[in-house]
Steps between C-alpha positions, in 0.01 A plus 500: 500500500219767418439339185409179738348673738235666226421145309477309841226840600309446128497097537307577880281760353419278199415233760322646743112481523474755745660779306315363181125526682597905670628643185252310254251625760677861445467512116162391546390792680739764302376322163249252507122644388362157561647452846264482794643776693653747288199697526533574876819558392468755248243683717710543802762680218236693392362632852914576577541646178200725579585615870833604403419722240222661723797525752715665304270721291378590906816607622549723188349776744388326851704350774442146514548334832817291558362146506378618138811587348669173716295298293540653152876505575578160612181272452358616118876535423577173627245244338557702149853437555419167600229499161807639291757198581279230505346592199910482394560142692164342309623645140731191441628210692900562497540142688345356185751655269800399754369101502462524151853615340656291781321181368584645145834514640548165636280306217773671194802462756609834455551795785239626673460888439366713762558820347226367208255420729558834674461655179180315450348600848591890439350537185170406597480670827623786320234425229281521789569822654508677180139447402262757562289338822853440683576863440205617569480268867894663572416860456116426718744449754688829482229715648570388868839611481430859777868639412464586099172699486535450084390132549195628610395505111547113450176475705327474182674165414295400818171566315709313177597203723084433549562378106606180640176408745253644314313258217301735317788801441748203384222354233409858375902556441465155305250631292739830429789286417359274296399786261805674564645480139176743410544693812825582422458584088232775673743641708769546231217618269355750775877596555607599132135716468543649819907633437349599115247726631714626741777590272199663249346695766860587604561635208150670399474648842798609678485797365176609534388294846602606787432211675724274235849599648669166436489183305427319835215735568347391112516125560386580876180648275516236235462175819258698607271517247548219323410324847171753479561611837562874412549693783500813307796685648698486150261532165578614128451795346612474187283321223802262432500402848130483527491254183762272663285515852227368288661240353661374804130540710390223262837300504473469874119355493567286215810392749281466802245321283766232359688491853152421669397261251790281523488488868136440503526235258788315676301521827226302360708256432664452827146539663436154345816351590455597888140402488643164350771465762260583817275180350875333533580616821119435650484094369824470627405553882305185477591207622275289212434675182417392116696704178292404186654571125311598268088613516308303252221289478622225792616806732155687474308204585738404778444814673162538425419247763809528712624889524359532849661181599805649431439870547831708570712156448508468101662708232416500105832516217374609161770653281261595255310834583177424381433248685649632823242782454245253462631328823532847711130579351419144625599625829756270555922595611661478240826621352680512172759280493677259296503168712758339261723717648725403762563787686059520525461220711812574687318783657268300700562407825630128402724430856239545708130443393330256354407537143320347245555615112220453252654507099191571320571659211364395167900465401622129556857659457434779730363238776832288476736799496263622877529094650884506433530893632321436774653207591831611424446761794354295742444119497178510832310759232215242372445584143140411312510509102286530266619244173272486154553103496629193667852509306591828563396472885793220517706782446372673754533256746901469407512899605381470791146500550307379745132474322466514130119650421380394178207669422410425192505090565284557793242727330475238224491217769188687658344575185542109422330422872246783444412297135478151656498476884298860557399400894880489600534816279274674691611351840878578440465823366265576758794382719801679347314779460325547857132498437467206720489472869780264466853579386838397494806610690829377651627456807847479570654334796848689491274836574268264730710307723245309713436277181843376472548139648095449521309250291209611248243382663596649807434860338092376570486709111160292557392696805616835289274426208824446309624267227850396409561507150858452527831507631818641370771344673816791556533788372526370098429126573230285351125560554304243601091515466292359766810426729470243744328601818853333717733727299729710721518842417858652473617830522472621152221324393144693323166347516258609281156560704130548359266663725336770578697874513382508893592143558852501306557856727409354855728143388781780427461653856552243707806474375829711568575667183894622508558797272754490225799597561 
């Protein structure tokens, strides 16, 4: 009957949105860095974290008044309690586990074993409150407890439980632990010099030192000064022990030296990856933003003309150093990355924002592996390659792209023009490159609604000093030049306008543009 009773309670869980939505909701805010609201979160623990410990550092040697200690008692107490299990409930789904070996069960017609999943469920809360933070979150709560006056020393795993909420302490442990193999071949190294010259000054001075009356007092002397701190109150007086108190003086700063050095150097490398994520973590609070691989030739003359258009909503990936240096020196965001990688693009913001990917790297390889990466992650990223000739760019098409640049055809194509037809030349690179009055631009009716359902000609371009050049009919339809003037536009459909900047602007206004969602 239990056994029932416990699968029919997992197969509701497991089915339920509502209990899905609070304790997804829940992990965000115990877990999630990215989450909206995990920041209010983490400094309302903070602020609590804070008043406590003034409370009870206060009441060391003051009264407090009652409503004070009421609410250290009972309301800290409580929502760190409250902290404690739900961090517990969040750690695994046990309802999961249940609906799984049941369907295991069922599927291989053999019994279904609750003990197993039991098992299962145990050993990872357990897991759980074994690691250091879960300790650390039981014994913050021990404090509040009036009766035993020896909890009073477990305030400090208050000041240990601000760990969790606070960025900066949690990256610079990062940066410990990721050089923690050399960390800890210093300590055994400062360990075995310190208990030799205590045992030597042990032995050269305890009978002539007053002050040496034990081997703890010589390696209380020898982790002193081979930390140069020397407080003085124990010194040699022998010339054996003065010789080993000179050679451990110069141990300790060629310790402090080495120590210092590796932290320093490991710091400067996580100062780049933090400056690299906080690009990350910017772009991605746009709604609309651009990620471009690779800085060459096609990406500095790109942004030449357009890096105010899309100031704060682009981001550069060169893997190569030298010519991300070049980049930052260029004054443009830029990270170094490998955008072949999946787990690169995966970083963006893909759910929720628009995005358009630019392969230009001089790598035809490289540019395929980005398309299928980038689609792989999210099919509404629009992804513009660059391709060194027509039969590679079929292959680019067949990953996934949406444009295929080929610059190298279209430089020798406008070399040809510039060689034989040298007034269009000059007029379309005029164009294209906007030294004219007039330019081109598109207008889209799913972000302008009025235009859908309205007839060309009753867009009075005319009236707007504007010319149609063409229409594209959908979002990856055919594209018609000079479309008739009695064509209905559809929702979806782009034309492609000549005009003016001011004139192509006002036409834009006066209709409702919808942002992307």
């Amino acid at each position: 009957m239990l056994k029932k009773m416990i699968v029919k309670f997992a197969f509701f869980l497991n089915s339920s949105d509502t209990y899905k939505r609070v304790k997804e909701t829940a992990s965000n805010l115990l877990q999630n860095q990215d989450y909206q609201y995990k920041k209010y979160f983490d400094i309302f623990m903070i602020s609590l974290i804070v008043v406590s410990i003034t409370i009870l550092v206060y009441e060391v040697k003051h009264e407090v008044p009652e409503w004070v200690d009421f609410f250290d008692i009972y309301v800290v107490t409580m929502i760190f309690t409250l902290e404690y299990f739900t961090r517990l409930w969040v750690y695994n789904d046990w309802h999961i586990l249940v609906v799984k070996e049941y369907g295991e069960a069922k599927f291989l017609n053999r019994k279904f074993s609750l003990r197993k999943v039991t098992k299962k469920i145990l050993k990872g809360k357990v897991e759980y409150l074994l690691s250091p933070t879960a300790i650390i979150d039981l014994l913050a709560i021990l404090p509040a407890y009036r009766p035993l006056r020896v909890l009073r020393i477990f305030v400090l795993f208050r000041v240990f439980k601000l760990l969790r909420y606070t960025k900066s302490i949690n990256q610079f442990l990062s940066v410990l632990s990721s050089k923690k193999f050399e960390l800890f071949t210093l300590l055994f190294l400062l360990m075995f010099i310190t208990i030799t010259a205590g045992i030597a000054i042990y032995v050269f001075e305890e009978q002539s030192n007053d002050s040496v009356n034990s081997l703890f007092d010589a390696l209380y002397w020898a982790l002193i000064t081979i930390s140069t701190v020397g407080y003085g109150d124990i010194s040699p007086v022998t010339p054996e022990g003065r010789v080993v108190s000179m050679a451990i003086i110069v141990t300790g700063i060629a310790m402090i030296s080495f120590v210092t050095s590796v932290i320093v150097s490991s710091f400067s490398e996580k100062l780049t990856e933090l400056k690299e994520n906080r690009l990350v973590e910017e772009i991605n609070k746009n709604e609309e933003f651009m990620i471009i691989c690779g800085y060459g030739q096609m990406t500095r003359m790109f942004l030449k003309h357009y890096a105010k258009e899309y100031d704060g909503r682009y981001i550069i990936l060169e893997k190569n150093k030298d010519k991300l240096e070049n980049a930052i020196r260029d004054g443009y965001s830029a990270i170094q990355d490998d955008a072949t990688r999946h787990d690169v693009i995966s970083k963006f913001n893909t759910d929720y924002a628009k995005i358009t990917l630019l392969a230009l790297t001089s790598s035809d390889i490289a540019n395929i592996y980005i398309t299928l990466n980038a689609k792989a992650i999210s099919r509404k990223i629009r992804v513009i390659s660059r391709a060194s000739t027509d039969k590679i760019s079929k292959k680019f098409i067949l990953a996934g792209a949406d444009n295929v640049v080929l610059p190298t055809m279209i430089a020798n194509r406008m070399l040809f023009s510039a060689i034989t037809q040298p007034v269009m030349y000059k007029a379309i690179y005029a164009i294209l490159t906007g030294q004219h009055l007039a330019q081109l631009d598109e207008v889209n009716s799913t972000f302008h609604r009025k235009m859908v359902g309205k007839k060309i000609d009753e867009l009075n371009l005319k009236e707007h000093k504007l010319l149609c050049i063409g229409l594209q009919v959908g979002a990856s339809g055919e594209f018609i030049f000079n479309p008739p003037i009695r064509l209905h536009l559809q929702e979806g459909d782009v034309l492609l306008l000549m005009g003016r900047k001011v004139s192509i602007a006002h036409f834009k206004s006066l209709y409702k543009e919808i942002k992307y969602v």
